[in-house]
N, C-alpha and C positions, 0 to 999 in steps of 0.2 A: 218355539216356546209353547208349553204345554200348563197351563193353570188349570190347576187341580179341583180351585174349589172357589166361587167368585157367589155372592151375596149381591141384588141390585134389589133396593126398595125403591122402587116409581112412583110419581104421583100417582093418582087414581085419573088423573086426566090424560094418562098415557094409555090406559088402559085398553082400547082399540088398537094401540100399535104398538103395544111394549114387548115382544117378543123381538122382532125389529129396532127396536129403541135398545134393547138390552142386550144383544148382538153389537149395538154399535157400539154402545159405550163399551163392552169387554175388551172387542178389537180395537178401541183406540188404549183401551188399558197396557194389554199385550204388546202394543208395538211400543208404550213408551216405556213398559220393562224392558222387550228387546232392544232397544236402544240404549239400555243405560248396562247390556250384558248384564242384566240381574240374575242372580244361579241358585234361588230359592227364600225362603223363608214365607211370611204373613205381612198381609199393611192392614188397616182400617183406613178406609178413605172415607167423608162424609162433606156430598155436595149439596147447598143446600138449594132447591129450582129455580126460585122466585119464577114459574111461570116458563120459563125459559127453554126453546123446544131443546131433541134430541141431540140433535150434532152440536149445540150449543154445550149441552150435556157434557156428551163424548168430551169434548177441549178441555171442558175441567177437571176432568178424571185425569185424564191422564196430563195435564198442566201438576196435579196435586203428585199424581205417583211420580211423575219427575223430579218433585220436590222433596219425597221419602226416599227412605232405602228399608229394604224389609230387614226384617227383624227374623232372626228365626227362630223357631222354638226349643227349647233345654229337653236334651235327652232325646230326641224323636229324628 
């Protein structure tokens, strides 16, 4: 699975490890596309931290992308 173009806004308290923090949450995004055979399109996902570290993170991404299906764009 190859994602073209992924958007991650961190808290600022991630900021020390968000490179790593944002590596994880992608890879947990990707695998629960690949999991659901998704074959393109767009999502907006929007998790909100309350505080709550990384791989807590990660689960809710992809908890959420399990819960969409993308959407794809008209004409493109």
């Amino acid at each position: 699975m190859i994602i073209k173009h992924m958007r991650l806004v961190l808290p600022s308290r991630m900021r020390s490890t968000a490179q790593a923090d944002a590596r994880m949450i992608a890879e947990a995004a990707a695998k629960a596309l690949h999991a659901q055979n998704t074959q393109g399109g767009s999502m907006n996902i929007r998790i909100d931290a309350h505080g709550r570290p990384a791989p807590l993170l990660a689960q809710d991404v992809a908890k959420e992308v399990r819960h969409q299906s993308p959407t794809r764009k008209e004409g493109g």
